[in-house]
N, C-alpha and C positions, 0 to 999 in steps of 0.2 A: 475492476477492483485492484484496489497495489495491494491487500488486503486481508485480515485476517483469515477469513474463511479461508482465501486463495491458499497463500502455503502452510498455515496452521493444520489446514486438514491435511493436506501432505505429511505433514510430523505425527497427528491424531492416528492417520488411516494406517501408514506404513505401522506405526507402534501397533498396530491392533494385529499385525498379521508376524512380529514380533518373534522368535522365542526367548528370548533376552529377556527377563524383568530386568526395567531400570530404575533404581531406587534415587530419588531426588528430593537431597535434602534442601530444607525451605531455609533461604536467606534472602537477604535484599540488598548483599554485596559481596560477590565473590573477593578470595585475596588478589586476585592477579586482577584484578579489572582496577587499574591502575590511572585512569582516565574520568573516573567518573568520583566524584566528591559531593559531600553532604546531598545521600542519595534522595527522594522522597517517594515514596509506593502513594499514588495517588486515586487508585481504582482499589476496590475489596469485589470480586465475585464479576461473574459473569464470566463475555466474553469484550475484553475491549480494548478498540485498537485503532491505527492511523489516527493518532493523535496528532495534529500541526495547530502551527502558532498563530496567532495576527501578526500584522505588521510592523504592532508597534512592543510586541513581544508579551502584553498583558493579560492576551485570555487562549484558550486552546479550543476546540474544534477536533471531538474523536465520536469515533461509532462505536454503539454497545448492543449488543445480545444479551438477552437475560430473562430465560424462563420463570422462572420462580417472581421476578417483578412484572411478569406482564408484557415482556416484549422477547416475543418468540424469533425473531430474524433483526438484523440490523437496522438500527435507528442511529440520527444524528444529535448531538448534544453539543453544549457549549457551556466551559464556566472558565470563572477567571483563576488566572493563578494565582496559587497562594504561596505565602509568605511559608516559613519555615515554623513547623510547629502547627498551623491550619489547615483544617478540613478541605477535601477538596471538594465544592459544592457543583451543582451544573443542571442545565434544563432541557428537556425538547426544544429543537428546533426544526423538526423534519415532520412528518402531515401523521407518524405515526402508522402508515396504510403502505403497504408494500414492502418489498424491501432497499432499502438506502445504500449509499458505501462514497467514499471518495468527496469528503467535504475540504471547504478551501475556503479561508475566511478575502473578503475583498480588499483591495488596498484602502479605501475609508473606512475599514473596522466595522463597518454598519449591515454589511451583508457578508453573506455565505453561500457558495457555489457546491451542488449536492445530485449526486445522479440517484434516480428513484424510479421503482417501478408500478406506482401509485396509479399509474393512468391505465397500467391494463387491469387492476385489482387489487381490493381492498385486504386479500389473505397475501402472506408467506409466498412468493411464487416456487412450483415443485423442483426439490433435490431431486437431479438426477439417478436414477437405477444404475448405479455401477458393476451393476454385477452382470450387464448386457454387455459390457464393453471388458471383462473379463478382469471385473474386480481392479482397475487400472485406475488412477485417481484423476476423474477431471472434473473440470469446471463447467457452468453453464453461461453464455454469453444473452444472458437473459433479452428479447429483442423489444420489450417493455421497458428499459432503462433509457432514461431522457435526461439530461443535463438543467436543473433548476439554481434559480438563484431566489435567496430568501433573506425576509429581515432578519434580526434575532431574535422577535418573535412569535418565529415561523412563517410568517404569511409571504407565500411566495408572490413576487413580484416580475417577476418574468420567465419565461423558458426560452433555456438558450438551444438547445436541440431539438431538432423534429425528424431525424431520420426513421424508419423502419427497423433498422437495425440496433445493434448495444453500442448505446454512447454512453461511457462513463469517463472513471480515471482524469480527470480534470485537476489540475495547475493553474498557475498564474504566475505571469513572466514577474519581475521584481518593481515596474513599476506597474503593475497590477493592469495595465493597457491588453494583454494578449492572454487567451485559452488555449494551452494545449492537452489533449485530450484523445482514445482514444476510443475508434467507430469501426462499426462492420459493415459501413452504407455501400460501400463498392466493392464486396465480396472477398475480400481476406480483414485480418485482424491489423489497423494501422493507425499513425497518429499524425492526427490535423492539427494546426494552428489555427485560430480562428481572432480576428479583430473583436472585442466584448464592443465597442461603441458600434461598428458597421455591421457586425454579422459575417465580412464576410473572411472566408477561411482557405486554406492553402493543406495538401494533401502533403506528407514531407515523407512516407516512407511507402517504397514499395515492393519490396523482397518478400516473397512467400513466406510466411511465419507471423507470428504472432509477436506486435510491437505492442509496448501501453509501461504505466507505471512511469509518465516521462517527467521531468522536471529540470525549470532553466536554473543555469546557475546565480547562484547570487549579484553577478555582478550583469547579468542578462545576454552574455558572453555565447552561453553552450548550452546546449540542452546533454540528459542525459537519460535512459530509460533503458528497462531489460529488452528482451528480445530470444525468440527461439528461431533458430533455422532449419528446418529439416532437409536434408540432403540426399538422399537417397530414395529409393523407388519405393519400400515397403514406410519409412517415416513418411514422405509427401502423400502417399496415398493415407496413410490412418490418416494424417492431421486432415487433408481436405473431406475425407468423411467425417471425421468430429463437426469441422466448420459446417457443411452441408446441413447436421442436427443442433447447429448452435451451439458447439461444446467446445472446448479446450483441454489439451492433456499439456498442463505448464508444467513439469518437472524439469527440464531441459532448457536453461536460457543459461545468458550472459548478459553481460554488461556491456553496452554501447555508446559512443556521445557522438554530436555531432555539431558543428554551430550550430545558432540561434534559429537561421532559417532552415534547417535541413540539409545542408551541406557539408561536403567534409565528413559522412559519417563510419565511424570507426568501432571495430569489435576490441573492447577493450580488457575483458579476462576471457579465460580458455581454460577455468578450471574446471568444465564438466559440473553435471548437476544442476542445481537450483539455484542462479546467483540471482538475486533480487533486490527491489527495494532502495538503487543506489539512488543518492542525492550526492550532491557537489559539498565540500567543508567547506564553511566562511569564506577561506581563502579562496574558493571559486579554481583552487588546485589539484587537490584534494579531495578524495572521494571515500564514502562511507557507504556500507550495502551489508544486506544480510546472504547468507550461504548456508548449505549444508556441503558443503564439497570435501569436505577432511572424512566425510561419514558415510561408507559405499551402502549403510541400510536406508540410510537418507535423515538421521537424526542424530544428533542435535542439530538447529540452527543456530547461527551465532553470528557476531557484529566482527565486521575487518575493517580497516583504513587500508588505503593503498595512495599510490600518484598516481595521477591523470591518462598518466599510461599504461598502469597497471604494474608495476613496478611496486616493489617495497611493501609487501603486503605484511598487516597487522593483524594479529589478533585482536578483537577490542572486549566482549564480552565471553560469558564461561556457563553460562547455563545449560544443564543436561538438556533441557527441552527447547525453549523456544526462547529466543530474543530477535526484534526483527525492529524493522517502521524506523531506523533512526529519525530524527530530524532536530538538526540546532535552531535556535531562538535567531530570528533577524538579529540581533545585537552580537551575536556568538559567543555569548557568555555559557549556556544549559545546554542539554539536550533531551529532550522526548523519546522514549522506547516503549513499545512492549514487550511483556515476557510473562513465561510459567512461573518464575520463580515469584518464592513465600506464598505460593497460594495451596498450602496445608494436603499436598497431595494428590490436589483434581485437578481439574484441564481447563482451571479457568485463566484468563490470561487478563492479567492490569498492565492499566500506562507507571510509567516510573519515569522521576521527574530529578536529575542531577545536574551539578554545574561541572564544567568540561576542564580538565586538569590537562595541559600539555605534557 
């Protein structure tokens, strides 16, 4: 999951154990958020999020949660983008049956790459009891999650994963030829490349921790993707128990790139915390990620730019609660977010759709 649930619940859980009320007034463009122009709120309600683009920058691919409509856990959808002033409209494209995360549309527009855990059952698979693990927020590395590609509408036409383990988190390099993704089929949390025509695939990380959320850059250059290390005796042992139960406690990462093939790979912030979510700017120099690291409760999150090396860090958005998922349009004209903000006080979180001001 790069994912809502993933650190949203981080910002949800920790507020819930809170003494702080935080009062957050609804807008749909902070003053200081000086980067983002003729903004568009393009979700009302729910929960929804990782929103990405096609290729040719015309239609979006995001996952929604939304009780009150009928869909209890994450589903996949598609619509196109609209014009200024239009509804933002969109359809199922995912089986509907389990739960979904981490869609990727193909480089011919015509399909969409989607991890789902449909094949072990047709319910919700179970939220973990965090109160076994002492109320500490983690995640489930669901071992029912398989890597699907489908048309757009829905009929899957092949599966690209078959491990035992959680394959999700799936990418695609820029001329859409390569998957990377990542898997628990060899015993820690890591990320494969895999050929989409041959199958066949290449293992690129192997440090104890939890690698995923990876993505090449634009110009098909670098990869780039979070990562936690745990270092010491009492971290390596919780985490390789989590792992043992299929879980993850992601609070703790950074941002890392490395080339294209796994090479060269480097830790690239060190701000402590939750850094996530990073993708490469247009420029293929430049980097964009969400964080909570200014915030020792662990909230807000918010959008930074930095360089390549981590260097010249920006603030980019201002929302008390959550902004996260950046991602610009192949063209680098817009960019994709989601966030709490303007959603009239509750926890629901919309895509928001602006064009990118230097």
């Amino acid at each position: 999951m790069r994912k809502l649930s993933f650190l949203l619940a981080v910002f949800l859980f920790i507020q819930s154990f809170s003494k702080a009320t935080v009062v957050i007034k609804d807008t749909i463009l902070y003053p200081d958020e000086k980067h983002f122009k003729n903004i568009q709120q393009l979700t009302f309600g729910g929960d929804n999020a990782e929103a990405y683009w096609s290729f040719d920058s015309k239609y979006i691919v995001f996952q929604r949660t939304s009780a009150k409509d009928g869909i209890p856990c994450d589903q996949i959808f598609v619509g196109k983008v609209p014009k200024k002033g239009e509804a933002f409209t969109y359809k199922l494209v995912s089986t509907g049956k389990g739960r979904t995360t981490c869609a990727f549309f193909t480089k011919d527009g015509k399909h969409i790459i989607y991890a789902s855990t449909h094949l072990g059952g047709d319910e919700c698979p179970p939220v973990p009891d965090r109160s076994k693990y002492g109320n500490k927020y983690i995640w489930p590395l669901y071992s029912s999650y398989d890597i699907f590609m489908t048309d757009l509408n829905g009929k899957i036409v092949k599966q690209l994963t078959h491990s035992k383990g959680y394959d999700a988190e799936a990418t695609l390099s820029p001329d859409g030829k390569k998957m990377i993704y990542t898997s628990t089929k060899d015993g820690d949390i890591d990320l494969y490349i895999m050929n989409l025509k041959t199958g066949k695939e290449k293992r690129i990380t192997d440090a104890l921790g939890y690698d995923g959320g990876a993505w090449f850059s634009p110009d098909g250059k670098k990869i780039i993707w979070r990562a936690s290390r745990p270092k010491t005796e009492t971290e390596i042992k919780e985490y390789k128990e989590l792992l043992a139960e299929g879980l993850v406690a992601p609070t703790n990462m950074e941002v890392w790139t490395a080339n294209a093939d796994g090479s060269n790979q480097q830790q690239i912030t060190h701000l402590g915390q939750a850094n996530w979510a990073p993708v490469f700017m247009p420029d293929s120099k430049r980097i964009i990620f969400a964080s909570n690291h200014e915030y020792k409760r662990g909230f807000p999150f918010n959008m930074y730019i930095m360089n390549g090396d981590g260097s010249n860090l920006q603030k980019v958005s201002r929302d008390k609660g959550f902004d996260a998922f950046p991602m610009f349009s192949p063209d680098g004209k817009k960019i994709l977010f989601s966030s709490n903000r303007n959603n009239g006080g509750t926890h629901d979180t919309n895509v928001f759709l602006a064009e990118w001001a230097e």
